[in-house]
C-alpha positions as CSV (number, residue, x, y, z in Angstrom):
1,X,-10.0,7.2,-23.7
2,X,-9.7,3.5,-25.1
3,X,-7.9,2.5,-28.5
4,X,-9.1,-1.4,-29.5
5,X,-6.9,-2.7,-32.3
6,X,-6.9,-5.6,-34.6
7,X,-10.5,-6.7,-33.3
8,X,-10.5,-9.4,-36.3
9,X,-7.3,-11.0,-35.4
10,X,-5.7,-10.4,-31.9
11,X,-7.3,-7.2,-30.3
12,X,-5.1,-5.4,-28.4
13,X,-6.1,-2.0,-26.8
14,X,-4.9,1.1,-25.0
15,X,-6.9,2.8,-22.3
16,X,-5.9,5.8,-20.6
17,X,-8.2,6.8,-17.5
18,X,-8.1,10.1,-15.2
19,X,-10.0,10.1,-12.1
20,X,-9.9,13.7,-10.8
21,X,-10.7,14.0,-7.1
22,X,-11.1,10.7,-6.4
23,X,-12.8,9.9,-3.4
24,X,-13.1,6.7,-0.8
25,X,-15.5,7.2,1.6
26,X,-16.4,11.0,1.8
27,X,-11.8,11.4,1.5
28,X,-10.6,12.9,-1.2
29,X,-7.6,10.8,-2.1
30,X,-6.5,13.1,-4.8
31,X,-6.1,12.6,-8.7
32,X,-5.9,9.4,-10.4
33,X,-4.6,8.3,-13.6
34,X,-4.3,5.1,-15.0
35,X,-2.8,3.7,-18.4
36,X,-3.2,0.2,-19.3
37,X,-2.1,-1.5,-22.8
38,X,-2.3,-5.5,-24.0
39,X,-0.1,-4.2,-27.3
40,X,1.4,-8.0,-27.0
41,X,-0.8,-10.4,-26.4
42,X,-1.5,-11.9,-23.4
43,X,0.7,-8.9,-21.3
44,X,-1.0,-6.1,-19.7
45,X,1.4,-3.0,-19.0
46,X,0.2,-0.6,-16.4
47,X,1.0,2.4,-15.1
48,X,-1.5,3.7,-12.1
49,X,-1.0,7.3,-10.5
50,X,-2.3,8.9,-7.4
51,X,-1.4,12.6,-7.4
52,X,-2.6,15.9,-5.5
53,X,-3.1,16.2,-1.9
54,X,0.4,15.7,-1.1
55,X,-0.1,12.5,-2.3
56,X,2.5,10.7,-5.4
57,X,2.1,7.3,-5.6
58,X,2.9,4.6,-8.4
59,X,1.9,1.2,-9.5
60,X,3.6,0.3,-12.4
61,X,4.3,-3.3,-14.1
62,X,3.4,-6.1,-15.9
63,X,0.4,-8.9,-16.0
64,X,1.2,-12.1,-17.6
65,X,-1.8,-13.9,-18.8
66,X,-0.9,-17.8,-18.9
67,X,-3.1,-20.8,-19.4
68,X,-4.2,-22.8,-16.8
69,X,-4.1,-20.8,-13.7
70,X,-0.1,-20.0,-14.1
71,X,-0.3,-16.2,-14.9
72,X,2.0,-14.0,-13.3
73,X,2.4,-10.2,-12.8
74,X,5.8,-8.4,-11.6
75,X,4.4,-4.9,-10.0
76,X,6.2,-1.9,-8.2
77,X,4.5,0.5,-5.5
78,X,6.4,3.4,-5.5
79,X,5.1,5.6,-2.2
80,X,6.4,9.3,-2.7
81,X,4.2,10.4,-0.2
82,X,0.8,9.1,0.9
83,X,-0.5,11.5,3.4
84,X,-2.2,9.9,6.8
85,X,-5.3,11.7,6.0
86,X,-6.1,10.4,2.9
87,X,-5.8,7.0,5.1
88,X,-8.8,7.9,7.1
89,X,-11.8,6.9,4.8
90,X,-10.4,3.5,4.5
91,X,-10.7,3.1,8.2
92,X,-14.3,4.1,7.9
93,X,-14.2,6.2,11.1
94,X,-11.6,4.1,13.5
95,X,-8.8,6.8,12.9
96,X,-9.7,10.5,12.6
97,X,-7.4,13.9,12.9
98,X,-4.7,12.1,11.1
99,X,-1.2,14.5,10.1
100,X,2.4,13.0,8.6
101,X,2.4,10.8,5.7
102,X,4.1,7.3,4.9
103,X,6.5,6.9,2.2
104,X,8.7,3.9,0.6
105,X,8.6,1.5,-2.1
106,X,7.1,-2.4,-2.1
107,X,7.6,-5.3,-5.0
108,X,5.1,-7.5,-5.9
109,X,6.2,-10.3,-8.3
110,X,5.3,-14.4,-8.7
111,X,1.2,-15.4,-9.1
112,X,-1.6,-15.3,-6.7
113,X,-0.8,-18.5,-5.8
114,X,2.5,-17.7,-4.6
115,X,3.1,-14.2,-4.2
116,X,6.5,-12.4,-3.5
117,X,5.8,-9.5,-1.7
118,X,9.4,-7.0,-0.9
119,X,9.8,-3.4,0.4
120,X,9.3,-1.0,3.2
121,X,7.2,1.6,4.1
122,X,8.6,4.6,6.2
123,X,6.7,6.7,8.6
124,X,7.2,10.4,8.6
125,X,6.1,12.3,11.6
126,X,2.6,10.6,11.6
127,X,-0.1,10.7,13.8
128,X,-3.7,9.8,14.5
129,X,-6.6,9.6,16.7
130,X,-8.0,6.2,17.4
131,X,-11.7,6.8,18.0
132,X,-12.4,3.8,20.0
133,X,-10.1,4.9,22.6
134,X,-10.4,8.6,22.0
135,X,-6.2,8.5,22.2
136,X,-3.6,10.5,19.8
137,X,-0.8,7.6,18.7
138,X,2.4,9.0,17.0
139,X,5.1,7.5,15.2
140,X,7.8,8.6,13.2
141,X,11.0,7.9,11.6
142,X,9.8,4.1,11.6
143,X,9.8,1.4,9.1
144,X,7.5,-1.8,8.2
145,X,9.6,-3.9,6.5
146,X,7.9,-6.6,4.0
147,X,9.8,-9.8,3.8
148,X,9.0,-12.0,0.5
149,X,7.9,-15.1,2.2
150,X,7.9,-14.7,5.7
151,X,5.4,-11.3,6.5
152,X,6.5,-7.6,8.2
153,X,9.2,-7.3,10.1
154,X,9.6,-4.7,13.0
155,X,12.7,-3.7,14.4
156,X,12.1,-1.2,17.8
157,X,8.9,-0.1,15.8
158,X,7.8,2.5,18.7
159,X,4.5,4.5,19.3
160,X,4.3,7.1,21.3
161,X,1.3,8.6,23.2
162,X,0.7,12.1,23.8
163,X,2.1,12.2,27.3
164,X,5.4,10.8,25.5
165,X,5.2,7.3,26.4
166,X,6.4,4.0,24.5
167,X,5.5,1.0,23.6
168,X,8.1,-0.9,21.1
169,X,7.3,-3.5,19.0
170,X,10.6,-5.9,18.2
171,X,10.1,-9.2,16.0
172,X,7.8,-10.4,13.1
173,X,4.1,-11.2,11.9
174,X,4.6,-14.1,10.2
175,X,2.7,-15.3,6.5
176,X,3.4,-16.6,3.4
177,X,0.4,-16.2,1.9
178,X,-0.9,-12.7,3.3
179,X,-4.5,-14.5,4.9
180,X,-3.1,-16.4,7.3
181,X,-0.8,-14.9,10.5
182,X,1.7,-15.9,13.2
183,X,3.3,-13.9,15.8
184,X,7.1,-13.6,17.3
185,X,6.9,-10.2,18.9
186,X,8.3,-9.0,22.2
187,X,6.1,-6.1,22.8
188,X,7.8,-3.5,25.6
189,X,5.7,-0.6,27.2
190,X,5.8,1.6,30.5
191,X,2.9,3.8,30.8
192,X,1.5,4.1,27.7
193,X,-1.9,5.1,27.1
């Protein structure tokens, strides 16, 4: 469903567009809705969301359309739950018999040219097979935590294996522009598979 208005003068339009059973490679993500509206001019107001599955998640926000280059956009993920298993087809076959979900909530504000980028994302009681090494990985009650400017921070962010054993991740990955990476990570493990 799209509305166009004022086509003559300054057209302006409403969409509003439901995906149902959306998909990403053979995984059905759940249902998708997304409403987007330029009702003032050069602004785009959206409000994106992924629901069934035991999935909720939110986009919603602002696009700023400015001349030369200098647009903006002030965005908010909100993660209600994601489940792991709607995770898989974006892998496209490196993770398989995936369980838990992720949940949290990440701000994205500034231009493309210099993005902010805050929030966290929480693990709950996740787990998942890594094909290549045929090994079950689990983690929960842990936290990524996205720094504006400086990358994902990881504080005693632990894995286990199935036999129980650690290996803990303590320090940063390091960007400020989300292509490029740097490392400061003391990595701990005993046994783990």
């Amino acid at each position: 469903n799209a509305t166009v208005k004022n086509i003559q003068t300054q057209p302006t339009f409403t969409t509003d567009l439901t995906v149902n059973d959306l998909s990403v490679y053979k995984d059905t993500l759940g249902n998708l809705t997304a409403k987007v509206n330029n009702n003032i001019a050069n602004q785009y107001n959206a409000d994106l969301r992924l629901t069934g599955r035991g999935n909720e998640v939110n986009l919603t926000g602002i696009y700023f359309v400015k001349p030369q280059n200098k647009s903006i956009y002030d965005l908010n993920l909100d993660i209600v739950a994601l489940q792991m298993k709607s995770l898989e087809g974006f892998t496209k076959g490196s993770i398989k018999d995936s369980r838990g979900s992720l949940f949290g909530k990440v701000a994205f504000n500034g231009s493309l040219d210099d993005p902010n980028i805050d929030g966290k994302i929480n693990f709950n009681n996740t787990a998942f097979t890594v094909t290549a090494l045929n090994s079950v990985f689990k983690v929960d009650k842990e936290a990524l935590a996205i720094v504006n400017n400086k990358g994902v921070a990881l504080n005693t962010f632990t894995i286990r294996d199935t036999a129980e054993n650690e290996i803990v991740l303590d320090g940063n990955i390091f960007t400020s522009d989300w292509f490029n990476y740097s490392f400061d990570l003391t990595i701990n493990a005993d046994n783990f598979q």
